[in-house]
FIKE-394345 format. One line per field, with one value per atom (N, C-alpha, C): x, y, z; residue number from 1; atom name. Coordinates in pm, whole numbers, plus 50000, padded with zeros to 5 digits. Example, Ala and Ser with C-alpha at 12.3 -4.5 7.8 and 13.67 -1.06 7.14 Angstrom:
REM residues 2
X <- [51319; 51230; 51320; 51285; 51367; 51290] $
Y <- [49431; 49550; 49670; 49775; 49894; 50003] $
Z <- [50780; 50780; 50780; 50708; 50714; 50787] $
i <- [1; 1; 1; 2; 2; 2] $
at <- [N; CA; C; N; CA; C] $
REM end
This chain:
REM residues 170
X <- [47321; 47317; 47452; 47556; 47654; 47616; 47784; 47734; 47772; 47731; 47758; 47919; 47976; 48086; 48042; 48224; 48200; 48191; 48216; 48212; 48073; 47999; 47851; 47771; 47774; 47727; 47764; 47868; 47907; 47819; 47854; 47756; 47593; 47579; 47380; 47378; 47458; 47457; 47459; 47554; 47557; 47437; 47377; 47247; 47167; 47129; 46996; 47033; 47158; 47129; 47159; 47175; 47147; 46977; 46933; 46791; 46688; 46746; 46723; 46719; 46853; 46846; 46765; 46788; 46655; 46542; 46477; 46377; 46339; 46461; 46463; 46460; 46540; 46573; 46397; 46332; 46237; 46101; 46130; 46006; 46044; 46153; 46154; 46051; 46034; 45885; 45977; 45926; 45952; 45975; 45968; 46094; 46223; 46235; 46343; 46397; 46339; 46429; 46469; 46419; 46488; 46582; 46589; 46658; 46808; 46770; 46923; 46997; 46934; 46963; 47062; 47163; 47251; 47188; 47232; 47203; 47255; 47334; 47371; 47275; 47170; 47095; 46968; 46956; 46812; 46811; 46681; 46691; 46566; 46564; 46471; 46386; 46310; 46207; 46099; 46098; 45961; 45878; 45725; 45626; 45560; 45582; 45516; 45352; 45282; 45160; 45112; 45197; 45109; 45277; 45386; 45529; 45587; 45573; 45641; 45760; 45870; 45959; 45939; 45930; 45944; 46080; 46080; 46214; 46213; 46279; 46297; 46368; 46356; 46510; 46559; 46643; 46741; 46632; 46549; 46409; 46332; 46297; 46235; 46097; 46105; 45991; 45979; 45860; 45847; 45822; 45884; 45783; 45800; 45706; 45654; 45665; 45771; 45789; 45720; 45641; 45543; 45667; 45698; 45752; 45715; 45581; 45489; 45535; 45559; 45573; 45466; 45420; 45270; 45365; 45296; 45344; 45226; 45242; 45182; 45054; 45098; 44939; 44853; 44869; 44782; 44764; 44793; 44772; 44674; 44683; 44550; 44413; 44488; 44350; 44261; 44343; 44247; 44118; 44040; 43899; 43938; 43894; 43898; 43816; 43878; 43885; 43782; 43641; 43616; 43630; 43609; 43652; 43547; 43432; 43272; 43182; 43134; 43054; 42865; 42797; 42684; 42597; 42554; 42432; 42434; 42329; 42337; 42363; 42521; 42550; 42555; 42497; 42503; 42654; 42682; 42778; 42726; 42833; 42841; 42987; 42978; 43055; 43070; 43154; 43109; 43271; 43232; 43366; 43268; 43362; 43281; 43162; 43173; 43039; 42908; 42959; 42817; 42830; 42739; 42714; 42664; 42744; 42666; 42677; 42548; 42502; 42470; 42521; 42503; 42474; 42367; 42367; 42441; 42520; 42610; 42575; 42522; 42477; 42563; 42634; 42750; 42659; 42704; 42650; 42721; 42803; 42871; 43015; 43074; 43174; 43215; 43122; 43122; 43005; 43049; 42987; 42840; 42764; 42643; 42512; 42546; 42457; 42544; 42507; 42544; 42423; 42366; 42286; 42276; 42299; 42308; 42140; 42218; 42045; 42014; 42124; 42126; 42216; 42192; 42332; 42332; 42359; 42345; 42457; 42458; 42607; 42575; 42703; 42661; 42621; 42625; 42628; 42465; 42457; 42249; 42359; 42280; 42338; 42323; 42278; 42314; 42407; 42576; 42640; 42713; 42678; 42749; 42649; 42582; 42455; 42540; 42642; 42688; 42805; 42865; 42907; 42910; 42739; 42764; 42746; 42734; 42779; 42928; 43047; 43170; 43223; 43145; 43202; 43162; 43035; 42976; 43071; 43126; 43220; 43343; 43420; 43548; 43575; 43436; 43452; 43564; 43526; 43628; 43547; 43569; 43543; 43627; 43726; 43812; 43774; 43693; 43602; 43661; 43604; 43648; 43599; 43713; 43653; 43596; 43487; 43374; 43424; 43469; 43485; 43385; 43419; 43343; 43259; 43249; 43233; 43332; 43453; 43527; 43498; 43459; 43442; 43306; 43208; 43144; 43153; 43256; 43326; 43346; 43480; 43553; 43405; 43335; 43233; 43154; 43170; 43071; 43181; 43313; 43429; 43391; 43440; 43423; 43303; 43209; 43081; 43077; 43124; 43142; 43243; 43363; 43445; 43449; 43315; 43297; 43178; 43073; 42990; 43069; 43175; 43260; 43340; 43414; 43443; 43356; 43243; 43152; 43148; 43114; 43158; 43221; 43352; 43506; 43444; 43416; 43418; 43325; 43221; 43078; 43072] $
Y <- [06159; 06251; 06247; 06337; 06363; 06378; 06352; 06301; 06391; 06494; 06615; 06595; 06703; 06684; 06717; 06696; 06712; 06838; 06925; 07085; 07126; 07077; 07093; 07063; 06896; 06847; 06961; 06975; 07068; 07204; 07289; 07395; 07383; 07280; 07208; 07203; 07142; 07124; 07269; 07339; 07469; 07558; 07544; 07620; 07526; 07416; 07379; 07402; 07416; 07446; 07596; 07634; 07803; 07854; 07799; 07755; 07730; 07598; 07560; 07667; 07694; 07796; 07950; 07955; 08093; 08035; 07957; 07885; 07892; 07824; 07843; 07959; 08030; 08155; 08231; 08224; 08271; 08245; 08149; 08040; 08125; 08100; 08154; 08242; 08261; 08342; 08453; 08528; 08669; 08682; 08595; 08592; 08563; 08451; 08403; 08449; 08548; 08628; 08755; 08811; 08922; 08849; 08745; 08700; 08668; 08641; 08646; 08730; 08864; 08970; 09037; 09089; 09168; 09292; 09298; 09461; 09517; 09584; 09657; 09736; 09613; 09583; 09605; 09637; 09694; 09840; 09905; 10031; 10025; 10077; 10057; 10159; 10197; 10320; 10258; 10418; 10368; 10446; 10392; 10455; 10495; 10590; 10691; 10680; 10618; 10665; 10467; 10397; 10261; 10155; 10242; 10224; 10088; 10039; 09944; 09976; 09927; 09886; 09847; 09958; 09902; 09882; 09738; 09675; 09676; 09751; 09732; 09653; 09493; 09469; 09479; 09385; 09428; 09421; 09323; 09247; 09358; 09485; 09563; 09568; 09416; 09368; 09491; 09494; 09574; 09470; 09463; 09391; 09461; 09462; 09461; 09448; 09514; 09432; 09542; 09511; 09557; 09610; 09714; 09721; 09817; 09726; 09705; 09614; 09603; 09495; 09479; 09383; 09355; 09230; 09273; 09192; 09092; 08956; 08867; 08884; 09008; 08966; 09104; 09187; 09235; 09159; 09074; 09000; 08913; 08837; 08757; 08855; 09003; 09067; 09074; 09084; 09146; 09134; 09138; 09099; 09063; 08914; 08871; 08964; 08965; 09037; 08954; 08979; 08951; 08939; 08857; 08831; 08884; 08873; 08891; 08952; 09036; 09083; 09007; 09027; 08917; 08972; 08873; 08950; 08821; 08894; 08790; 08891; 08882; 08932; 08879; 08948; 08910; 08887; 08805; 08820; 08761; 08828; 08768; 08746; 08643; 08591; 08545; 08634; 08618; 08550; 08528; 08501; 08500; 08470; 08416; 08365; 08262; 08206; 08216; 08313; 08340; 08374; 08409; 08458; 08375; 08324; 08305; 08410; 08420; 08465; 08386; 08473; 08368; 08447; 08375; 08478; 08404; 08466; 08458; 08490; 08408; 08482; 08415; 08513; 08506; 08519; 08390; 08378; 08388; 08492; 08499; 08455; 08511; 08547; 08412; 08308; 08169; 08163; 08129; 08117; 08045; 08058; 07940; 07900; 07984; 07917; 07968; 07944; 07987; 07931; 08008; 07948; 08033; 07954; 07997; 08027; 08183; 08255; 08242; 08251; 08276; 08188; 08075; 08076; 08063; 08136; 08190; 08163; 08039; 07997; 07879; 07852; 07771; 07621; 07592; 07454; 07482; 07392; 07403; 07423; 07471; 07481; 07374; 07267; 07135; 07047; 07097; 07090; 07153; 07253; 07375; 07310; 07224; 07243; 07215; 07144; 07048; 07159; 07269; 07365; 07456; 07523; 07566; 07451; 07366; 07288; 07265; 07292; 07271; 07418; 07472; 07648; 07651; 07555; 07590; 07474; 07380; 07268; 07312; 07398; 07439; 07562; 07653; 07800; 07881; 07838; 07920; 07879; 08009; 07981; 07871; 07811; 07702; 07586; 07543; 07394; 07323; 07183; 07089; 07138; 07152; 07236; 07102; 07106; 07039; 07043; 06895; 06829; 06882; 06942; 06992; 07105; 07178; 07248; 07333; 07407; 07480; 07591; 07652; 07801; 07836; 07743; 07753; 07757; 07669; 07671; 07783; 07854; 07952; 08060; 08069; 08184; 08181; 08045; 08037; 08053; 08092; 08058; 08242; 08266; 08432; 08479; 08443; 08499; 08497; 08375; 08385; 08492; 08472; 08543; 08702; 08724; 08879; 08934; 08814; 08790; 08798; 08733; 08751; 08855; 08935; 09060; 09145; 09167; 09283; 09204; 09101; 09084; 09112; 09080; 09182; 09284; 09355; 09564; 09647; 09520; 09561; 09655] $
Z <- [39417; 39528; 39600; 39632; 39667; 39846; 39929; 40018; 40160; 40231; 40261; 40346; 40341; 40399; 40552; 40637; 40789; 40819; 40772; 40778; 40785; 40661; 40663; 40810; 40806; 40903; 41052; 41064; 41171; 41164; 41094; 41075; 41068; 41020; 41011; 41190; 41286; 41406; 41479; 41467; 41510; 41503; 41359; 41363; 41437; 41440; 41512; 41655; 41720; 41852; 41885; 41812; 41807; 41789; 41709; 41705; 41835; 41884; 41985; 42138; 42151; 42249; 42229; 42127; 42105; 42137; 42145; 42112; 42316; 42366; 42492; 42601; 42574; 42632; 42642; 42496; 42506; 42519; 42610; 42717; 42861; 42859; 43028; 43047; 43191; 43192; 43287; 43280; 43341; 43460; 43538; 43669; 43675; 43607; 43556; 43432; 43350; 43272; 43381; 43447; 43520; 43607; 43677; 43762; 43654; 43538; 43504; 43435; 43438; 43362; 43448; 43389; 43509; 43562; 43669; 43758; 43656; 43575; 43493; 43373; 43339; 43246; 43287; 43401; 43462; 43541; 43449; 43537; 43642; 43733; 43839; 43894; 43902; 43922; 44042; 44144; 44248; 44189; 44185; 44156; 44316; 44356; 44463; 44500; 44438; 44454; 44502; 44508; 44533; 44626; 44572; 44650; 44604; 44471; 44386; 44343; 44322; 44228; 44062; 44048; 43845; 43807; 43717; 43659; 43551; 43440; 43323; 43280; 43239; 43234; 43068; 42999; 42893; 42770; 42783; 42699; 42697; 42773; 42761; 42848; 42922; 43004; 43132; 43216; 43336; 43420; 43505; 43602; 43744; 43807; 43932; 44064; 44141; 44268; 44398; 44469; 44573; 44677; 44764; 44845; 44980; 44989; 45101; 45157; 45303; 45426; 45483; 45508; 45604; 45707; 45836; 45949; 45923; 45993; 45966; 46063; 46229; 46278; 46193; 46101; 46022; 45901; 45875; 45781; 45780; 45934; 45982; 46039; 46019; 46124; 46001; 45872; 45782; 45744; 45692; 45665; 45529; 45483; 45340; 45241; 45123; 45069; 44940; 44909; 44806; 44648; 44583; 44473; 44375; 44377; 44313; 44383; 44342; 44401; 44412; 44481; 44445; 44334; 44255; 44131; 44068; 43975; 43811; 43692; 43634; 43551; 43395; 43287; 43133; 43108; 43018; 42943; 42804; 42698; 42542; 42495; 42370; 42350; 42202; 42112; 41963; 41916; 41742; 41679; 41556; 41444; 41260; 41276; 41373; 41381; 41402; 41525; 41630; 41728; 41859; 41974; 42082; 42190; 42317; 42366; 42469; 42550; 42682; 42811; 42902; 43002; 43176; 43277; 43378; 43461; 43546; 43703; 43807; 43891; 44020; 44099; 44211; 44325; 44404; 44541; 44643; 44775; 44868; 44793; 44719; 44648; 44563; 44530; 44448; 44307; 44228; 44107; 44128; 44137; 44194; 44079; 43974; 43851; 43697; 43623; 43457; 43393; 43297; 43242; 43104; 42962; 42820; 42835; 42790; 42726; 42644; 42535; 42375; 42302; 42214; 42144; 42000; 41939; 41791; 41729; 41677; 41643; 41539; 41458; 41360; 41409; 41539; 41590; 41690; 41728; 41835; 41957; 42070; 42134; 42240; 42174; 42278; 42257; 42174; 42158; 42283; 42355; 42483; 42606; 42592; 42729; 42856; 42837; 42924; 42989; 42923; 42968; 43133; 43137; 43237; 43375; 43357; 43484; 43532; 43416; 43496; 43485; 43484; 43482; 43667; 43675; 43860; 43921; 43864; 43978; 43949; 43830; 43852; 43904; 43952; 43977; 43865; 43728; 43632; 43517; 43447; 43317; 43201; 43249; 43200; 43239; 43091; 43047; 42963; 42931; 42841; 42682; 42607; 42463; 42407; 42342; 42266; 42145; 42094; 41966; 41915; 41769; 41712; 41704; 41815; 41835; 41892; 41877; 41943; 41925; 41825; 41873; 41928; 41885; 42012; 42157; 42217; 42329; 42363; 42296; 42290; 42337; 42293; 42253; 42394; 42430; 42579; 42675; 42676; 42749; 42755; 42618; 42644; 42707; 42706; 42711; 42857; 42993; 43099; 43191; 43065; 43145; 43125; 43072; 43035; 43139; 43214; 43285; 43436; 43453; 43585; 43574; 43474; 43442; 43548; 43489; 43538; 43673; 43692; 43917; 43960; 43894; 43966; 43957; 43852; 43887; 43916; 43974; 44039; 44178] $
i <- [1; 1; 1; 2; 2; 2; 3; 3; 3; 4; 4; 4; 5; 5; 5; 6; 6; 6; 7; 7; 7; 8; 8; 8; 9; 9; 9; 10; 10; 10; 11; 11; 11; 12; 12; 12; 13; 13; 13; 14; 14; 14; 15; 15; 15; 16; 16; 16; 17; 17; 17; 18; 18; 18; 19; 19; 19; 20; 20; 20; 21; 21; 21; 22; 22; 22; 23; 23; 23; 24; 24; 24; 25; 25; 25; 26; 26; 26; 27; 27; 27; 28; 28; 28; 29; 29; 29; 30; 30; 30; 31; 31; 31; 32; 32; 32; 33; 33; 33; 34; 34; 34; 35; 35; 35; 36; 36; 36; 37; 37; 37; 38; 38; 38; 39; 39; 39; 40; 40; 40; 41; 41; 41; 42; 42; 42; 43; 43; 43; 44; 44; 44; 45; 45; 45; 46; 46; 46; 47; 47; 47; 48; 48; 48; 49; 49; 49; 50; 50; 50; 51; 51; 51; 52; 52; 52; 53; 53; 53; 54; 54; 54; 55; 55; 55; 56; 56; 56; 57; 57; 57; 58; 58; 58; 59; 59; 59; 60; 60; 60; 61; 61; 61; 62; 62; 62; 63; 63; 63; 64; 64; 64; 65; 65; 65; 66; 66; 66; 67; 67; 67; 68; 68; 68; 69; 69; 69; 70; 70; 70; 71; 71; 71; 72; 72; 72; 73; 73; 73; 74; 74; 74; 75; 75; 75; 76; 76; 76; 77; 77; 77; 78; 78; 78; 79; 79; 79; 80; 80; 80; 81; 81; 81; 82; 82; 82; 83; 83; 83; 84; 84; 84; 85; 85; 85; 86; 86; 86; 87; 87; 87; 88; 88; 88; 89; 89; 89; 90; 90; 90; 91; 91; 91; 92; 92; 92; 93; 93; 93; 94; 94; 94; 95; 95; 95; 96; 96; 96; 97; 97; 97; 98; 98; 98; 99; 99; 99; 100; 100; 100; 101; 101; 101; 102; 102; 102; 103; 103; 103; 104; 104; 104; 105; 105; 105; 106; 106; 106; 107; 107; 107; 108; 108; 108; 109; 109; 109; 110; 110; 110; 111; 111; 111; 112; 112; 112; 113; 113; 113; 114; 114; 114; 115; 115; 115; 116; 116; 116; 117; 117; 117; 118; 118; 118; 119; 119; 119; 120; 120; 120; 121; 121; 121; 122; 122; 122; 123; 123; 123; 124; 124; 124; 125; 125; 125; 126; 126; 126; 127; 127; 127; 128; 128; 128; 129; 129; 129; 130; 130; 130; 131; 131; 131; 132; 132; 132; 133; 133; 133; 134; 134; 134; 135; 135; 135; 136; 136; 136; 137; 137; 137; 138; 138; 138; 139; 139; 139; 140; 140; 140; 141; 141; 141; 142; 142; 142; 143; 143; 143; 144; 144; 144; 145; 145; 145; 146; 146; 146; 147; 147; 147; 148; 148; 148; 149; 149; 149; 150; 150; 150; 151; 151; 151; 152; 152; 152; 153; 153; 153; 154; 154; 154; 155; 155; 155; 156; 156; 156; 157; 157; 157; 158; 158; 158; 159; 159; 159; 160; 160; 160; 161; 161; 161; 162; 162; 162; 163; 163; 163; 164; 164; 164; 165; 165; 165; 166; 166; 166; 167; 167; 167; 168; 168; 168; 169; 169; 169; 170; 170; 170] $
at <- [N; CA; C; N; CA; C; N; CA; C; N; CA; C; N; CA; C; N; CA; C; N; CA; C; N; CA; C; N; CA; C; N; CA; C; N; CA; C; N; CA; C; N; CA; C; N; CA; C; N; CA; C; N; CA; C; N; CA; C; N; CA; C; N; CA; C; N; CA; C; N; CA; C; N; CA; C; N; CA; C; N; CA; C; N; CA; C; N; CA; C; N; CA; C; N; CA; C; N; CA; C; N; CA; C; N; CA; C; N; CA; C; N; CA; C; N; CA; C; N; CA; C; N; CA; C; N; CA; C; N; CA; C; N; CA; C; N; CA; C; N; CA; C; N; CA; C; N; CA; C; N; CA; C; N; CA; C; N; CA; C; N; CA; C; N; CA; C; N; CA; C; N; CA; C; N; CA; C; N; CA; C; N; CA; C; N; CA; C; N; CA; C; N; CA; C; N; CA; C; N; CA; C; N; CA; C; N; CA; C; N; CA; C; N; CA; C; N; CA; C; N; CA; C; N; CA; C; N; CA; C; N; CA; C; N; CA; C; N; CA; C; N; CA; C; N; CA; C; N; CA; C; N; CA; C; N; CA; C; N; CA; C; N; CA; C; N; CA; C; N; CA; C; N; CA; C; N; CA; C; N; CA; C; N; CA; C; N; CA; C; N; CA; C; N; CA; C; N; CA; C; N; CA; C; N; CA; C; N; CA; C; N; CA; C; N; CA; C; N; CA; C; N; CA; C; N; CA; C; N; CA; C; N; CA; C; N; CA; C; N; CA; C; N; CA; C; N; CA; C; N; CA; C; N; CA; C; N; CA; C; N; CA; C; N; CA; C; N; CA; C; N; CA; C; N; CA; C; N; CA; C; N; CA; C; N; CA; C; N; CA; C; N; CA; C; N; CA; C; N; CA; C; N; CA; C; N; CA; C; N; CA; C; N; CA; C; N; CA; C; N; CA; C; N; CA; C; N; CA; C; N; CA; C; N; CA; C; N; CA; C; N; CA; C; N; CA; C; N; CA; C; N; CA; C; N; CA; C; N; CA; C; N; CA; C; N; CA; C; N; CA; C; N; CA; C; N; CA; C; N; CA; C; N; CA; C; N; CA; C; N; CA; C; N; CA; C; N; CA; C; N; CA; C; N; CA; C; N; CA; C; N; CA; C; N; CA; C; N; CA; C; N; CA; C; N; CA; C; N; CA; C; N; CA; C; N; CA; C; N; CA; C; N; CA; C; N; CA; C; N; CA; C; N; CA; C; N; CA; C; N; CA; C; N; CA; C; N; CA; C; N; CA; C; N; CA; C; N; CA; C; N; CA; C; N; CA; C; N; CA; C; N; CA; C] $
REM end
């Protein structure tokens, strides 16, 4: 086996951190890619009907800037603004496997029960039982995924957050 020259080695280096920085650049998250994009490189548009700033920048991204002012004592006058509306809403939740089914019922804008109706999946569903209890102590559908069971998880993950779906647009 012959033994690479320094030229090589140099160029093997050049690509991995060429590599590297692509690799980087395209983590940044979308504040910090517009923030370093030149003014040049962004075109800017108001949308009239809600009074935002749209940013196109060079990436092709849009983002969003509100250019609404709220004084701070209308800010405190406001009346909070609910998140859920109250009910008990269905949700489902499929993949290859199977289907949960789950009911979702919102108490004064807080999650206050979950309970699997259905779960039709290649695993029992006392593999998921333990589920809707940290869906009611984390107020989110984001639980501990079950060894061995993950797309079951997944399926009861969807199945909630399709159940709080319909509360938002109740």
């Amino acid at each position: 086996m012959s033994k690479m020259g320094k030229t090589m080695i140099a160029a093997c280096s050049v690509a991995i951190g060429s590599i590297y920085a692509t690799g980087y650049i395209n983590t940044l998250s979308d504040a910090q890619a517009v923030q370093v994009t030149p003014a040049h490189h962004q075109k800017k548009t108001t949308d009239q009907t809600d009074n935002q700033t749209i940013v196109n920048d060079s990436w092709g991204e849009d983002v969003a800037y509100s250019n609404k002012k709220q004084s701070s004592a209308s800010a405190e006058s406001s009346a909070p603004k609910t998140k859920y509306k109250d009910g008990t809403y269905s949700g489902q939740g499929s993949n290859r496997i199977g289907t949960v089914y789950v009911s979702v019922t919102i108490k004064n804008d807080r999650i206050d029960t979950v309970e699997i109706t259905e779960a039709d999946t290649h695993y029992s569903q006392s593999y998921i039982e333990d589920l809707p209890a940290q869906v009611v102590q984390r107020q989110s559908s984001d639980v501990d995924v079950v060894s061995g069971a993950t797309l079951s998880t997944e399926d009861f993950q969807n199945a909630v957050d399709d159940a709080l779906q319909q509360a938002m647009n109740a």
